[in-house]
N, C-alpha and C positions, 0 to 999 in steps of 0.2 A: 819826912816819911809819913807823918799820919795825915798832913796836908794831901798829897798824894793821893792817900787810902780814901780821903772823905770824895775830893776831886773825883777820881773811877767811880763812887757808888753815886754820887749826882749825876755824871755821866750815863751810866749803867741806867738809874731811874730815867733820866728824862728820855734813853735811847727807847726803854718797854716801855714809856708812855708814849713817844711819835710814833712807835709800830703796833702799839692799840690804837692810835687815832687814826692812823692809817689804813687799816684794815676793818675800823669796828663798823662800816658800811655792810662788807663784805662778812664779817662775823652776823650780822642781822639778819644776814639774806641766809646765811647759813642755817642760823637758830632756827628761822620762821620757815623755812622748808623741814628741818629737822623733826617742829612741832606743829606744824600747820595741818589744821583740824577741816576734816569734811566738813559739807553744807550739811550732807545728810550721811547718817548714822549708814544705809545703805552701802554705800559708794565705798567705801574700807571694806567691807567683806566683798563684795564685787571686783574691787581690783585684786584683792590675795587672790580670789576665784580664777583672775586672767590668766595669774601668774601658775595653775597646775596646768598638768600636760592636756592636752587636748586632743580632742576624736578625730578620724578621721572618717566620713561621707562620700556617699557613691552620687555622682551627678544624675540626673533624669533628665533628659532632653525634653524642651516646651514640647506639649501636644499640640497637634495644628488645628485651626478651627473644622476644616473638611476634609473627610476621609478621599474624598475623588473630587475631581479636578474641575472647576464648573463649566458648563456648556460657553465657549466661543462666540457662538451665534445662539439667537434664541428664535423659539416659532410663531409666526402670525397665525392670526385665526381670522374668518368671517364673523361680526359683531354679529349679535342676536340682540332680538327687541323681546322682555318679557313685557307682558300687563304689568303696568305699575301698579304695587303695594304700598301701604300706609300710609301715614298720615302726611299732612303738604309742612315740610320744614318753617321752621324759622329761625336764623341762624342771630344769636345774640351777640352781641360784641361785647368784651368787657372791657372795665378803665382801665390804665396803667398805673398803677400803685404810685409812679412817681412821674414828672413830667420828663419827656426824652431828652438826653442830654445831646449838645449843641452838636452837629455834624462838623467834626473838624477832622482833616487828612493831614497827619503829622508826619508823614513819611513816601517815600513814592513806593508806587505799585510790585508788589512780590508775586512772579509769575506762577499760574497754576502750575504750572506743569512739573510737573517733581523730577527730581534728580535721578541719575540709572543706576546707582545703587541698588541692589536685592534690598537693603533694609538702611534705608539712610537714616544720618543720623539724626537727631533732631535737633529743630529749629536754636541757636542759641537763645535764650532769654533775656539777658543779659545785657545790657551794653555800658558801660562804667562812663561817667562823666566827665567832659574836658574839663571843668574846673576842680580844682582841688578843695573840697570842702573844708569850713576851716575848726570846726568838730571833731577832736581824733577821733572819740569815739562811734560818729556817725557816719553812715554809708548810705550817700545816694545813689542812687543806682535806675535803669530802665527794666522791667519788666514784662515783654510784651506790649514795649511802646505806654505803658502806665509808669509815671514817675515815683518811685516808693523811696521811703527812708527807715532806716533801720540803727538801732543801736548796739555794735558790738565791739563791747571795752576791747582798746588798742590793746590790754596786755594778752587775749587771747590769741593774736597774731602770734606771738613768741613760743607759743607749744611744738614742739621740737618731736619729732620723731627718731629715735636713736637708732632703732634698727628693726629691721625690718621682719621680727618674729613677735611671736605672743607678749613674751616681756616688756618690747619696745611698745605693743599697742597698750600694754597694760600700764604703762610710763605715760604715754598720752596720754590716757583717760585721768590718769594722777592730776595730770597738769589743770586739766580743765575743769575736773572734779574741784578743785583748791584754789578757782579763780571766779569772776564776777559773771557765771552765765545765766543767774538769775534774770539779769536786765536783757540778753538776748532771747529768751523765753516770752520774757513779757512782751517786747519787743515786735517779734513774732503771732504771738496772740493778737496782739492790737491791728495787725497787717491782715491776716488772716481775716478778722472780722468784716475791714476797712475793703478788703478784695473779695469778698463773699467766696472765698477757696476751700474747694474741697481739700481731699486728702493728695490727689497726683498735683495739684496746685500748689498746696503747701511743700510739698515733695521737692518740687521748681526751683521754688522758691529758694528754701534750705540749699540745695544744689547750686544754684548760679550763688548763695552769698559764700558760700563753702568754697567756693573755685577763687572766687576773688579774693578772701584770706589766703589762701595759701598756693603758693606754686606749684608744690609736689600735691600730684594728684592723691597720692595714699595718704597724705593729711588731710585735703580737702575729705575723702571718702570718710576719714575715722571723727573727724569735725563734723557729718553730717549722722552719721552712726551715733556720735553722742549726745546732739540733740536730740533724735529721734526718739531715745531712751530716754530723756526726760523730757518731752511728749507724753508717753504715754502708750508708744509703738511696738508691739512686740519684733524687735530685730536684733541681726546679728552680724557680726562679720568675721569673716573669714580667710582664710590665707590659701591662697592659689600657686605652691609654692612661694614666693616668696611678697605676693601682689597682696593687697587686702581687697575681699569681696563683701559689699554691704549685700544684706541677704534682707528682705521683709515680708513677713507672714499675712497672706492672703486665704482666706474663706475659699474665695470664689477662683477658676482658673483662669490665670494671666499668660495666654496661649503664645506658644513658640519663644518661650522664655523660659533658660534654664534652672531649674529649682534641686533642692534639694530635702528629703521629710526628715522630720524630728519627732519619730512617734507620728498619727495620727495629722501633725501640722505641717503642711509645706511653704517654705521657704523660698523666695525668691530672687536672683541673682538680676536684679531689673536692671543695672547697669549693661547687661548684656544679652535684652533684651534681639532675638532675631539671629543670633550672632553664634556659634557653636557651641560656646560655654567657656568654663573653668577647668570640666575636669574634676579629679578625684581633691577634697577638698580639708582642710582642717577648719573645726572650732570649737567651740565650748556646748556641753547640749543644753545646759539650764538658761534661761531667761534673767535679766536683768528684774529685779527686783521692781514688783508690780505695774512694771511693764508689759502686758500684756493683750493691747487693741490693737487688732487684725488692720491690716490694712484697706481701704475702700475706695474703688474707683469708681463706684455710682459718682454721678455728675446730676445731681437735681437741683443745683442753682446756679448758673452763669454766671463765671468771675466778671467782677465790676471792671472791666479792663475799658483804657480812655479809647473812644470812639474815633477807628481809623474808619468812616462809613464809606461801601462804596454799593452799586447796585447794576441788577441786571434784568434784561424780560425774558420772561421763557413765552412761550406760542406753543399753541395743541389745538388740534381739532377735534371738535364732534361731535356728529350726526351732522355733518355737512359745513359747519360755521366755525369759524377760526374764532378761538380767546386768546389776550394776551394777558399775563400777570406779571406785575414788575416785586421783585425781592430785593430785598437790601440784606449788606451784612457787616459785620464788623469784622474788617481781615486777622486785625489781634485776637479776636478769639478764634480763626480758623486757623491761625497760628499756633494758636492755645492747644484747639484741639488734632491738630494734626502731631503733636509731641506723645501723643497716647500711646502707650503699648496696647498690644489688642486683649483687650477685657473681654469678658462673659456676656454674651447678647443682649442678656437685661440690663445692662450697663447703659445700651442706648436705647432698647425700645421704651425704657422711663426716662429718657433724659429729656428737657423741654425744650420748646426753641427758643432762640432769644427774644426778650419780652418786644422788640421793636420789629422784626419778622413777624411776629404771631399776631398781632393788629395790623401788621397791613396785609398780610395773607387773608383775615379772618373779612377784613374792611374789601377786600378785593371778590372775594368768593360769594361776599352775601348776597349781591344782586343777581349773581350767578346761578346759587341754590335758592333763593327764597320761592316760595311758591310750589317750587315739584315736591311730588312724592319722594317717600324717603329711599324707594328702591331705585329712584331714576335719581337722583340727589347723590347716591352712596358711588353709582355708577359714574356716574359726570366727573368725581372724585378720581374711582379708579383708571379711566381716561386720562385725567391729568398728568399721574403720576407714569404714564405708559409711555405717554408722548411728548412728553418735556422735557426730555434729557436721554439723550444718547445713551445704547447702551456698550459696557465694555469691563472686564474683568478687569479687577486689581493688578493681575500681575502684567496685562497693559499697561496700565493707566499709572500705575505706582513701582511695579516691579516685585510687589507682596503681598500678600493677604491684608484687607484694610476694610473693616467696617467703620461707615459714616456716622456720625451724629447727622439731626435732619438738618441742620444748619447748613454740614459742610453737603450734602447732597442738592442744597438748591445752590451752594456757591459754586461747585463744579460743574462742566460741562457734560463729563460723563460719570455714568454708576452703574451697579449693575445690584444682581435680584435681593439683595438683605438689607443695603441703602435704599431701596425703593420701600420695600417694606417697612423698613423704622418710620420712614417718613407718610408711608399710606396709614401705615397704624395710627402717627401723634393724631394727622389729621382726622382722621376717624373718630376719636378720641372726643379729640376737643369739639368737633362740629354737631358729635352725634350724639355723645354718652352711650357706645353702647359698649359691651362688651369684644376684646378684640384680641388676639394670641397669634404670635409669628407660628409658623411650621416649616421645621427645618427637617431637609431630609440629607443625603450621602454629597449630594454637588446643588443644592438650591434652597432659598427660601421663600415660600408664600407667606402669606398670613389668612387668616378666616374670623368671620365674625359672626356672633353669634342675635340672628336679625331673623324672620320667618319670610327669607327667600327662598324658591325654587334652585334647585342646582344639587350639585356634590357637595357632600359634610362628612365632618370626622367629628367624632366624641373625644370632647377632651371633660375630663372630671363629669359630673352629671349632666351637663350641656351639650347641647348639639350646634356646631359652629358650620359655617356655609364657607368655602371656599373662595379666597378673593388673590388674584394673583395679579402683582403689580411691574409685574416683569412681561409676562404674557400677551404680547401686544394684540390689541381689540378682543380683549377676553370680557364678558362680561361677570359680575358676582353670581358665584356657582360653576364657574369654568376653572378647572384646571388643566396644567400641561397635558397631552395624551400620556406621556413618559410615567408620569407620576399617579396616573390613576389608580392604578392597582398595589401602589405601595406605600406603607407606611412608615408615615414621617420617622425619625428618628428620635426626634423633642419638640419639645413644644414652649417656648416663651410667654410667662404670663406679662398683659401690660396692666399696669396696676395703674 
């Protein structure tokens, strides 16, 4: 009997010690999620924050860039000769900061012509690589035809979305708050630098690597929401019924995109971008702790995207004699910038051309201009830009409203009156140093500059700027539409 007794209590012992061994794995993972401490002291009152009830938000449908509709067909005029003014140019060329990289075509040709979509969507970025890397934690991946790599710890893959309310996103952000995103930040930073990206760049970015972690779209969305916050982004997201909406706080308006205000700041719904919206909306009204930078789609440096080069010649006449100019461009960044929602005007009348366009333009035009006066010089200019490209509305051409960068206005065949201007203004700019401001009215834009030519002028701030209109075909500086003589512009775009 007491043999027995001892027998059952070794038993008994060694059974609770193989079912401690058994499970002391799973007891660890227990403990360590039980105790497992933020990076930052933040991130714990931030997620309690998720977890209270949340507001609900009246949507605002994007405003549209034009209140009416732009002219179809535009009017010819009979060119006028004035007496040339000022001084005889001479147009300086400057060096390329670095030497141009090698002209290689890594992919076949992606046709202008846009899809019939009212608002297609845009370009993927993305293209995942046939070999399997053999770095769990690293991600190669295509870019816009640029090969990047990036490091993000395999264990962030495993963030789980449980359901599909406040609690479950506030579960999410638990997950990823309490894992390794220090190294995808840094990560990030390093790429960002490496690709000279602005802010809709990095945007991309974050975006195509967010899709390729996760299947479900509403994790990829809250995986891209939580970087953004530790960024430095002021954004939010929000539940559209039961969908999650990333929302990002923009300065400036991001037109025909649904937003939503928070106070004084509005909010943008840029995943749906063109598209009707969300609707009446829940989420949180306070900000992520010192997250608070707006977001910016200024574009004043050209991502460093690998050189898909291809080129074209535009032909114009005048004053009797045919010129031809050959442009080149890089398709991956007309790819780049064809993924833009449509920004604020100054978005492109500052944006610059690609540094490899802007020497051979500048290399082409010199022999052109050098020698004339700068009123016959500024003209020869808006000539150019009148008779180089076809003209035709957006919603032609695109099936939308779509202001160019000047790049994509010499890569397309046609444009019409606010692509001519961005790109009459850079070159203005750059050739002449003078002063130069778009003029936007109900259905067009000109530009004017401010030069001691004869013609029509408006006062913009203490200056007196001359009329130049790049749409207006055989218009000289000083000619405006007939249409628009007697009315005033709407706004006016500084180019700085």
């Amino acid at each position: 009997m007491h043999c027995k007794i001892i027998l059952s209590l070794i038993i008994a012992f060694f059974g609770v010690t193989s079912l401690h061994a058994q499970s002391f794995e799973d007891f660890k993972r227990a403990q360590f999620k039980s105790y497992s401490k933020y990076k930052e002291e933040r991130d714990q009152a931030f997620k309690n924050y998720l977890t209270k009830e949340w507001k609900a938000y009246q949507l605002s449908q994007g405003k549209k860039l034009y209140e009416k509709p732009k002219p179809k067909t535009i009017p010819k005029t009979i060119p006028t000769e004035h007496a040339p003014v000022g001084p005889k140019v001479t147009i300086k060329i400057p060096k390329l900061p670095v030497a141009p990289k090698p002209v290689v075509e890594i992919k076949p040709e992606v046709p202008a012509k846009p899809v019939e979509k009212q608002f297609p969507e845009p370009k993927k970025p993305i293209q995942a690589e046939k070999k399997a890397v053999s770095e769990p934690d690293r991600m190669d991946f295509y870019f816009f035809g640029t090969k990047v790599s990036l490091i993000v710890p395999a264990s962030m893959r495993h963030a789980k979305l449980s359901s599909y309310d406040q609690r479950g996103i506030a579960g999410f952000f638990d997950q990823l708050a309490t894992n390794e995103y220090e190294k995808v930040l840094s990560s990030f930073e390093k790429q960002h630098e490496q690709l000279q990206l602005n802010d809709w760049g990095g945007y991309l970015l974050l975006k195509a690597v967010s899709e390729k972690l996760y299947n479900k779209p509403a994790e990829a969305t809250l995986f891209s929401w939580f970087i953004l916050n530790k960024q430095g982004y002021a954004v939010k997201v929000g539940l559209s019924g039961s969908e999650p909406v990333l929302l990002l706080h923009s300065k400036k308006v991001i037109y025909s995109t649904p937003n939503y205000s928070f106070g004084k700041e509005k909010y943008y719904a840029i995943e749906y971008y063109g598209k009707k919206g969300t609707g009446r909306l829940k989420t949180y009204p306070e900000k992520y702790q010192n997250a608070d930078k707006p977001f910016n789609m200024s574009l004043q440096t050209m991502p460093d995207l690998h050189p898909y080069q291809k080129s074209k010649v535009l032909i114009f006449r005048y004053r009797g004699a045919e010129h031809t100019i050959n442009v080149s461009y890089n398709k991956n960044l007309i790819d780049f910038m064809e993924t833009y929602p449509q920004a604020d005007y100054a978005t492109y009348f500052n944006a610059p051309l690609s540094s490899e366009n802007r020497i051979l333009l500048l290399k082409q035009l010199k022999p052109m201009l050098d020698g004339k006066q700068a009123s016959r010089a500024i003209n020869f200019l808006l000539f150019f830009v009148q008779h180089a490209f076809e003209y035709q509305v957006d919603d032609q051409q695109f099936g939308r409203e779509k202001v160019m960068f000047a790049d994509e206005t010499l890569y397309y065949n046609a444009s019409d009156c606010e692509d001519r201007a961005v790109l009459f203004a850079y070159l203005v700019k750059e050739l002449f140093n003078v002063d130069v401001i778009g003029v936007k009215y109900k259905d067009h834009m000109a530009t004017a500059i401010a030069v001691p030519m004869k013609g029509e002028t408006i006062k913009f701030g203490q200056s007196r700027y001359v009329i130049a209109d790049p749409t207006y075909i055989n218009a000289s500086v000083g000619q405006s539409m007939p249409k628009y003589r007697n009315i005033t512009p709407d706004s006016f775009i500084r180019v700085e």
